[in-house]
C-alpha positions, 0 to 999 in steps of 0.5 A, a space after each residue: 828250652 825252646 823259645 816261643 813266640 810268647 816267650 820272646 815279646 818284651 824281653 830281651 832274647 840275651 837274657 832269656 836263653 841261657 848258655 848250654 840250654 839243651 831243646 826237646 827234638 820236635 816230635 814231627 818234622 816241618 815243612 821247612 827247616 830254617 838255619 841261622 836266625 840273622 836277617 837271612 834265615 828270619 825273613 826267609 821265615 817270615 815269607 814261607 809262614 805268611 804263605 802258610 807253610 810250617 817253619 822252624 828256624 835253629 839258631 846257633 848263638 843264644 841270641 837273634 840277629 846274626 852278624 847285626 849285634 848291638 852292644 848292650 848300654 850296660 857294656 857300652 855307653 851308647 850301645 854302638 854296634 858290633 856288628 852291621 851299621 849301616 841301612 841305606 834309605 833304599 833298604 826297602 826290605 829291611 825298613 819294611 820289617 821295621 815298620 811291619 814289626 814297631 821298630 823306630 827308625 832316627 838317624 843313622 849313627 856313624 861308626 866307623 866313618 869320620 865326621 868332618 874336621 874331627 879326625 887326624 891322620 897318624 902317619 908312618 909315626 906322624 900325628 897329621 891334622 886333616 886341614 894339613 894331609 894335602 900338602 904334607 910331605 907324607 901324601 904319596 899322591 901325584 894325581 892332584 884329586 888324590 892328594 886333595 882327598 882326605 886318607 881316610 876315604 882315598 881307598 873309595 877313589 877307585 871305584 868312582 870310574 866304573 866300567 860296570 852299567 849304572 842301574 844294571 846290579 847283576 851285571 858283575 855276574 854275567 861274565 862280561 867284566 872277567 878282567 877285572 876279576 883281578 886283585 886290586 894291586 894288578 889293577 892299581 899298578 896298571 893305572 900307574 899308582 905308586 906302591 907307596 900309595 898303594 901300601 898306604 891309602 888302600 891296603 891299610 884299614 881296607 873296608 872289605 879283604 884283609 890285604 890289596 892282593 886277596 881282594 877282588 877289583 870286580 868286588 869293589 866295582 859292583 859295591 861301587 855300583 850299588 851305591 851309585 845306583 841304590 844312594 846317589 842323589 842330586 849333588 853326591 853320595 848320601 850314605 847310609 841315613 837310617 839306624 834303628 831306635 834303641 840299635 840296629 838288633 832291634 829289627 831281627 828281634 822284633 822280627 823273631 817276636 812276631 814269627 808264629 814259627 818255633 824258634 830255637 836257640 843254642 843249637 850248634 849244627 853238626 850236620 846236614 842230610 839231604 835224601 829223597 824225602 826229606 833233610 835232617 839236620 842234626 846238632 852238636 847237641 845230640 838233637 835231630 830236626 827233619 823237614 821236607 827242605 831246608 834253607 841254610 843261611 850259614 856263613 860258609 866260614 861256619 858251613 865248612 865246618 858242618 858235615 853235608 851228606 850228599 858231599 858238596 862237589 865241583 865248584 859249588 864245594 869249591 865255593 864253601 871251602 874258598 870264599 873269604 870273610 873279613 876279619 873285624 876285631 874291635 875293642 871299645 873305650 870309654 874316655 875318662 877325660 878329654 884327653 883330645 883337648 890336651 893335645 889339639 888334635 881331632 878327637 877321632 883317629 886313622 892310623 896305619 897301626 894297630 889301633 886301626 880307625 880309633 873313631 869317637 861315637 856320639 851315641 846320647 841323642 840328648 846330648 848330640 856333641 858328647 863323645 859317649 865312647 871310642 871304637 878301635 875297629 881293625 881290620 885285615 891282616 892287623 886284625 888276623 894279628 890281633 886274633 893272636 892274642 888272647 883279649 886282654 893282651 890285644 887290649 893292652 897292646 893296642 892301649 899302648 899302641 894309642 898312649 905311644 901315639 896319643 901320650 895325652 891318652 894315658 890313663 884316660 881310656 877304660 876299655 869295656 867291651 872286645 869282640 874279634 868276629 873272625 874268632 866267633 865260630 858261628 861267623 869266621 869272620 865279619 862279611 864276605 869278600 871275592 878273592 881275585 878269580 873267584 867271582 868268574 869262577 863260582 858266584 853264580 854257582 855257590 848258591 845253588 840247590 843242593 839236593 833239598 838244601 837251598 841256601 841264603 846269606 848275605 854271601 849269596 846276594 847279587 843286587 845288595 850288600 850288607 843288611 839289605 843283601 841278607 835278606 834278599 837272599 832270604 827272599 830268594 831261597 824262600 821263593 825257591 823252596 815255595 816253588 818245589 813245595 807247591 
């Protein structure tokens, strides 16, 4: 089944594809070949057919959008996201595509970030109020401005002193800062930081990593960086503002809808073949697909997987086999009763257990105060933990895990939906990360060309990370391909 633009306005691309469907090949090659239909590999699209160019973009998943996934409203009340959150008001490409292609843009729907005075902190088995955490026994701060922040965004607190240029967002690149390409361990016991601290505030539900040893400080500098530089206003940090009417996966659909390029789906590459005249890229469904270049927009997690002929050697190799991806596991409720009321506190949790950040979701915009659902989103290695068990043995770990800290929740959470990206072949994980090391190493060269291959992703951004980082990267790999096409 091959899915053309016809066929994919007004319906829903989970529905319209079918597991296991099995392509025609195309009868002649294209210009370019483009893999993966996440923002990445559409906007690279998108740019090389409004030039004029043939495309045809191959997608491994029976759905568009990549690692931006919105939950559907039948699985979850309030469709959350399971995948990418947040567009920042400075998502200039993104919000372009958006309004290009008719998707509404509202509010910002917060996931994993607390609203104020709506979480508690559960600590070393301690159930905290957030107006208590600064003089609770359990805050391992010396630093008065540390001890004053709330636990849930302590972890921020060391990239407010940034050696990095404001304004210059290619500066973590250009091998000036190599000290800091450190862990963010080595850093923080060199600023005399307690490892108690240390164990609690930023190796536990850390945003980026799976533990304060295999995360690069350079990394947390330059995302530091971009939102000092890209969301800073007069009186403070922003914040992402915007979300798409409907869910973030509105916006890769709508723009998969207005391609003019074949677009097929339920393809899971096997292989990548670059010659002299030409790439052909070859499916673990037996089909083959030549262009005179490709555009590869797979995660490395996912392209360490693919057989590349010529071999990807030196650092560039080094890069596909090394670079990191986060672990998410996440597991939505949807609350019974409101068990919260019962016991006082916050409705919200962060806790240094299994559940991870336990966050109530206000999802029903004609009912802004109503709690639709819960999302229990885990990260690092508690998540790797997780990925363990099959899905039911998590959920019901973690609901146990919640009942023993919440006893005022037994009974009174539904789960309703499970999702572990780093078990998701096509994703091995949810975003990248720098180990310590690797961004002196090899950042500037794990996007480089290989022969008739370029590649694209949010991995290979410099300036932006997140949606926005995806599709620069697309907009590179595009240009580059145009330039060698003429």
């Amino acid at each position: 089944m091959q899915l053309t633009r016809r066929q994919l306005l007004g319906a829903s691309l989970l529905s319209l594809t079918p597991a296991g469907s099995v392509m025609a090949a195309p009868k002649a090659g294209s210009d370019v070949l483009v893999l993966g239909a996440g923002l990445a590999g559409l906007n690279a699209a998108l740019m090389l057919e409004d030039i004029g160019y043939s495309v045809r973009v191959i997608e491994g998943e029976n759905r568009i959008g990549g690692r931006v996934h919105t939950a559907k409203e039948s699985d979850v009340p309030g469709h959350p996201e399971m995948g990418a959150s947040g567009i920042g008001e400075s998502y200039a490409r993104v919000l372009y595509c958006a309004k290009r292609f008719g998707v509404e843009m509202e509010k910002s729907r917060p996931r994993t970030e607390p609203r104020k005075n709506e979480v508690m902190f559960h600590v070393r088995g301690e159930g905290i109020k957030e107006q208590d955490w600064a003089d609770h026994p359990l805050n391992p701060f010396i630093n008065e401005k540390l001890r004053n922040t709330k636990l849930s965004s302590a972890g921020f607190s060391i990239y407010s002193d940034n050696p990095l240029p404001k304004g210059d967002l290619e500066a973590w690149q250009n091998g000036q800062w190599g000290e800091y390409d450190i862990s963010i361990y080595d850093h923080l016991i060199k600023q005399g930081i307690s490892k108690q601290a240390i164990d609690l505030a930023f190796n536990t539900n850390m945003s980026y990593g799976t533990n304060v040893h295999d995360l690069s400080m350079l990394m947390g500098y330059q995302s530091g960086n971009m939102i000092r530089t890209l969301y800073s206003k007069e009186g403070g940090f922003s914040g992402p503002a915007l979300a798409a009417k409907g869910g973030n996966q509105r916006i890769p659909e709508a723009v998969a809808n207005g391609l003019k390029s074949e677009l097929i789906l339920g393809q899971h590459i096997d292989a990548i073949r670059s010659h002299s005249s030409g790439v052909e890229v070859t499916t673990r469904e037996g089909k083959k697909y030549r262009a005179k270049y490709c555009i590869c927009t797979l995660p490395f997690s996912a392209l360490r997987h693919v057989h590349m002929d010529p071999y990807l050697e030196g650092l560039q190799g080094e890069a596909v086999a090394q670079l990191k991806y986060t672990p998410v596991f996440q597991i939505h409720f949807v609350p019974t009763r409101p068990f919260w009321e019962d016991d006082g506190f916050a409705p919200s949790m962060w806790t240094d257990r299994s559940t991870g950040r336990f966050m109530a979701l206000k999802n029903d915009p004609e009912n802004p105060d109503k709690i639709t659902s819960h999302l229990a989103f885990v990260n690092g290695e508690m998540a790797k933990f997780l990925d363990r068990m099959t899905p039911n043995q998590a959920t019901q770990y973690m609901l146990r895990d919640i009942e023993d800290m919440r006893p005022s929740a037994k009974g009174a959470l539904k789960p309703v939906k499970t999702i572990s990206w780093n078990r998701n072949v096509f994703a091995g994980g949810a975003y990248a990360y720098w180990a310590p090391g690797q961004i002196t190493r090899f950042a500037k060269e794990l996007r480089q060309p290989a022969g008739r291959v370029h590649f694209a992703g949010e991995h290979t951004a410099v300036i932006n990370r997140g949606m926005e980082g995806a599709m620069e990267s697309g907009e590179r790999a595009a240009m580059e391909v145009m330039d060698r096409l003429g």
